[in-house]
C-alpha positions in Angstrom: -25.8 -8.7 1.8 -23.8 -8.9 5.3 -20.7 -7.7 2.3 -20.9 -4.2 3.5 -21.7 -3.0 0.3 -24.6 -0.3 -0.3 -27.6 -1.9 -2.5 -30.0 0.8 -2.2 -28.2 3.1 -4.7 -30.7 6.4 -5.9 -32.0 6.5 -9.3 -31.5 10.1 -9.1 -28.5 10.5 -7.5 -28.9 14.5 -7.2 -32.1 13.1 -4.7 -29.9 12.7 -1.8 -29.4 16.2 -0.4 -33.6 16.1 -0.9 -33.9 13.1 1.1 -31.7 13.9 3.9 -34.0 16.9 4.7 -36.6 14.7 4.7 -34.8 12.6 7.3 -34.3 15.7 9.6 -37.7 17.1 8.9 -39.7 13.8 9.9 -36.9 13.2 13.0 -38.0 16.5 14.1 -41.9 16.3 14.2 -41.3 12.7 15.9 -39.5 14.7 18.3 -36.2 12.3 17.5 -32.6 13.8 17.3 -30.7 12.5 14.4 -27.2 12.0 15.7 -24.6 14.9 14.4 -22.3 13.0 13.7 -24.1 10.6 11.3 -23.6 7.3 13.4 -27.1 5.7 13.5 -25.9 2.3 15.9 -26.7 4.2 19.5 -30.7 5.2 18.1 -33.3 2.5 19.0 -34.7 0.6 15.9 -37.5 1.7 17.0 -37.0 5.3 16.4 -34.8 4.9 13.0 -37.9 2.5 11.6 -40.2 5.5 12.7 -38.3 7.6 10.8 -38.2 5.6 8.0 -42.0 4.7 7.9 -42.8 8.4 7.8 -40.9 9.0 4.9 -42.1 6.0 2.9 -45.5 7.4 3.7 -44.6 10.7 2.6 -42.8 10.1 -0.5 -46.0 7.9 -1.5 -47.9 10.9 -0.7 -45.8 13.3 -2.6 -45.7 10.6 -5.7 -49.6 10.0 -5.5 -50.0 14.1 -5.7 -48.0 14.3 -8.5 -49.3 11.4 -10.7 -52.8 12.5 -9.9 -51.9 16.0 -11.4 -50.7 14.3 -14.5 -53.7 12.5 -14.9 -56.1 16.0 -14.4 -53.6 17.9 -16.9 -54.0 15.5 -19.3 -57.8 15.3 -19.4 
């Protein structure tokens, strides 16, 4: 891994733009400021893992929501 390459590549690659709000949206209500110009190595870890957290929660959410609304159309 310490290669430099990028191994978490999207599955949807037109996702990015979608999670990148996210980012900013979640920095936001944590009352964090996401750097301008996109350099992440002067944040605390704890702030970038908070960020992160959020959006693993909410992206389970939002998958959970939609799955059980599969499952209700289907019945």
């Amino acid at each position: 891994m310490g290669t430099g390459s990028k191994s978490n590549t999207l599955v949807v690659p037109q996702a990015n733009q979608a999670l990148e709000q996210l980012k900013f949206e979640v920095a936001q209500e944590l009352g964090i400021s996401i750097p301008q110009d996109g350099y992440y190595g002067f944040m605390a870890t704890r702030d970038t893992g908070a960020i992160g957290g959020h959006i693993t929660r909410r992206l389970v959410q939002i998958a959970e929501q939609s799955l059980a609304g599969q499952s209700q159309s289907r019945r």
